[in-house]
N, C-alpha and C positions, 0 to 999 in steps of 0.2 A: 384844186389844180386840175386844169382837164388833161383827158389821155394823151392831146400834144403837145402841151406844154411839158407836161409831164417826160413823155419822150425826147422832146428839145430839151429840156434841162438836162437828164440823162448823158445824149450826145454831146451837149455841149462840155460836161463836165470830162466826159470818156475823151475827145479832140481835146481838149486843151488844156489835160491834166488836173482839173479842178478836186472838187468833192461835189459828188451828190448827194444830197437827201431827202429822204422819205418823207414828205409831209404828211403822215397817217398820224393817230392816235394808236396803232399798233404795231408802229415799226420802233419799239421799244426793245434793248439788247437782251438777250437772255443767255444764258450759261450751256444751253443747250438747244436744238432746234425743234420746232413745235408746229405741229402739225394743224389746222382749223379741218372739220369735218360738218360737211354745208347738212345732213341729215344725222340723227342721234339714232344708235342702232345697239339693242338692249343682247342681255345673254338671252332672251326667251327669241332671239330669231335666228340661234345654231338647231340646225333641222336635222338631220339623220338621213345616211344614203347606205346602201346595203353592198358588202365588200364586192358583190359581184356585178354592183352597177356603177364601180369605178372603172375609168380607163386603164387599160394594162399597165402604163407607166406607173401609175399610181401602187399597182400590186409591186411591180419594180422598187420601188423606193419606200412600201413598207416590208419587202424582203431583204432591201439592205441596213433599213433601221434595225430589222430586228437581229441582223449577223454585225451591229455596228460598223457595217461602211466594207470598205471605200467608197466614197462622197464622190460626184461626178466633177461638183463645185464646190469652191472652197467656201464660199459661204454655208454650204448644208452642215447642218449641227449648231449653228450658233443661236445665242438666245434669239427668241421670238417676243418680244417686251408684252406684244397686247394692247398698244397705244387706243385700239380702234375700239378695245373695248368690247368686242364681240364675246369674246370666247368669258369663262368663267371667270371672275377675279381671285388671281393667286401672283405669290411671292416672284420677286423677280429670279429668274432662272428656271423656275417651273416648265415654260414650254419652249421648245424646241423647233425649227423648221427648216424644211426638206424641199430641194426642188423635185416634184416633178415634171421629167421632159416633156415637152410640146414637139413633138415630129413637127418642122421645117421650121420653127423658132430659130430667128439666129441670132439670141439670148434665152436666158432661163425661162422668160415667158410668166405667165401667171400663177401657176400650177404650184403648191405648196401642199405637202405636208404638216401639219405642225402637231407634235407629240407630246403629250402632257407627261408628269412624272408616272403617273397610274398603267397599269397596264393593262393594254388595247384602248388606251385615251389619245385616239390619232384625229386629227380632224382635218379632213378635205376642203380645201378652197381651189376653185379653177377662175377666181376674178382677183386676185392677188386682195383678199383679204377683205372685203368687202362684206362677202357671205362664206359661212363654213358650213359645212354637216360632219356630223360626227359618225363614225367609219362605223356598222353595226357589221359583225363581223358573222352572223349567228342569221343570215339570210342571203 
């Protein structure tokens, strides 16, 4: 199907109440949403950045991780699953993530803590999960 027929069908189906659907080989239902990732990206590429080369917020929201909160957002504290597969492979609930604020964001923005159960197991993302470093707190 090409991308306007594709779209014609779409609209036509949205105007005149019909149903659409997906002629793919991957638009099979699943029980949950699933994410595809166009490059594979291993634990050996969480790198290390030194506490004093994170941005202040960042020192912010691992001083309120470590007085447990209050959370700025209500999403901070909830599980972090790991779908992407960066970070180390452990049980589900293991890690944790945290906004940190972006000064003139007007949302959360990129900026993530995510906290392992271990302690000083924090990991820094400022591309929302993309890439991490692990918070070296001893530099």
């Amino acid at each position: 199907m090409t991308r306007i027929g594709a779209a014609g069908a779409l609209a036509s189906a949205l105007l005149l109440g019909g149903t659409a659907v997906a002629a793919t080989p991957s638009a099979t239902a699943t029980p949950h949403a699933t994410t595809a990732y166009a490059t594979a990206v291993h634990v050996k590429d969480v790198g290390s950045v030194c506490y004093s080369k994170l941005p202040s917020q960042a020192h912010d929201t691992l001083d309120l991780i470590a007085k447990g909160g209050p959370f700025p957002y209500p999403k901070d504290g909830t599980v972090f699953d790991n779908r992407e597969g960066v970070l180390p492979k452990q049980s589900t609930g293991y890690y944790h993530e945290y906004t940190v604020i972006t000064p003139g964001s007007p949302d959360r923005g990129a900026r993530r803590i995510v906290a392992g159960e271990k302690k000083d197991e924090d990991y820094y993302t400022a591309d929302h999960y993309s890439t991490f470093e692990l918070v070296d707190r001893n530099c």
